[in-house]
C-alpha angles and dihedrals in degrees: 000000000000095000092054088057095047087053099039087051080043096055098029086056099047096046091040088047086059104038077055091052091046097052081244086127136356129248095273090052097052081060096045090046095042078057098045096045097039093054090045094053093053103038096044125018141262090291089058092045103043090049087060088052080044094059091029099057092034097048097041090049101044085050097063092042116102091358096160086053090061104032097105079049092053120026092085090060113115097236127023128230099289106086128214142195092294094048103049089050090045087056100034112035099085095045085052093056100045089050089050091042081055096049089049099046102020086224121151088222093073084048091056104047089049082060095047088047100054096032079065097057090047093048098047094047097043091050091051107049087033093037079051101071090049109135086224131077103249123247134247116257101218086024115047086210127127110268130193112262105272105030115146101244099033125134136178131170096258091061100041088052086050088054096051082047088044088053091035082065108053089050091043086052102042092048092049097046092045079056095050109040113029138055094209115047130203085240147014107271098210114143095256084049090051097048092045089051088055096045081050093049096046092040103049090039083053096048092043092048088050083048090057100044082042082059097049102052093049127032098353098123112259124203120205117206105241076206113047098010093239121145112235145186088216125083097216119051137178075356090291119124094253120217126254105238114159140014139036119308099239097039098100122143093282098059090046090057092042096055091036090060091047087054094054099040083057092047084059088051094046093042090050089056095054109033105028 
């Protein structure tokens, strides 16, 4: 048991060390992943660990390509690309506690709602940096009406087919990785096993993304530019100190990752009841 801590603290450092050196996290969020994979290695096995490198490594990259093409889109989120403390935590808690409920009970739920967690976080980031890129304004969520590029609740095919790929991922790489690396795996890998734990993975990253977007179009806390008018994530705009307008105080985009990838880690769990 110790050993797999040793090694999960080796590799967590090492890959933490060079997402630091990259501008991929801050300094407080090489010490929150170093945690969180660590934790991850040891509690669960290689395949955990190795989906939450899948969604670290694809989401950080996607998020710096093409970045002048999404920079109108971007530039009003609260935080940039390079995550910290509260933003790994955000992304990776709940995978986390699902890993360490499993450890404790042994049940395939706790494995599924790890998938359906991350697979959220996937989801939302890829159909944000892909959806991004969408020739066409996005659409409102509750609306249906043209929105500007970047506003919180705004949806557009693009980005909803890179979140089913973005949760496609996360099951792709846990199956594999549960193949490759253990002799006893969480499920049975039969064909009709494999294709359900895909639908799962795309589903409950799916539902998790639309909660977030639901969020965001709803209580997740605005800021107006008392210079240029725009609504912001950022509390500071055009250098200028911005005005809370809408939503609930606490409700920042932390808090939104953080309940999206609840949700979809409980609509794997809803979906494996009934499916599996």
């Amino acid at each position: 048991m110790m050993i797999s801590w040793g090694v999960g603290l080796l590799f967590s450092g090492i890959v933490a060390r060079y997402a630091y050196r990259r501008r991929m996290l801050t300094a407080s969020g090489m010490v929150a992943a170093i945690i969180l994979g660590t934790g991850l290695y040891a509690l669960g096995t290689p395949a955990w660990y190795g989906s939450l490198l899948a969604f670290f490594f694809s989401s950080s990259l996607l998020s710096k390509w093409k970045r002048h093409r999404k920079g109108h889109a971007k530039k009003h989120d609260e935080k940039g690309s390079t995550r910290d403390a509260g933003q790994v935590w955000a992304n990776g808690g709940a995978a986390l506690i699902a890993c360490m409920l499993y450890a404790w009970t042994g049940q395939p739920e706790w494995g599924l709602a790890f998938v359906g967690a991350l697979a959220t976080v996937n989801a939302d980031t890829w159909a944000t940096e892909i959806g991004g890129l969408s020739r066409r304004q996005p659409i409102h969520i509750l609306t249906g009406k043209r929105v500007p590029r970047g506003t919180s609740g705004g949806i557009s095919m693009l980005g909803t087919l890179a979140a089913a790929a973005g949760a496609l991922l996360i099951g792709i790489s846990f199956i594999l990785l549960q193949q490759l690396t253990e002799k006893e795996s969480l499920f049975e890998w039969d064909a009709a096993s494999i294709v359900i734990l895909l639908f799962i993975a795309a589903c409950s990253g799916l539902v998790g993304a639309m909660v977030d977007s639901m969020l965001g179009a709803t209580v997740q806390r605005m800021f107006r530019c008392t210079v240029c008018g725009q609504s912001t994530e950022k509390q500071t705009h055009c250098e200028q100190a911005t005005v809370h307008f809408r939503g609930l105080g606490w409700m920042n985009n932390d808090a939104v990752n953080a309940i999206s990838s609840i949700s979809g880690a409980l609509a794997a769990i809803g979906l494996g009841i009934l499916l599996l």
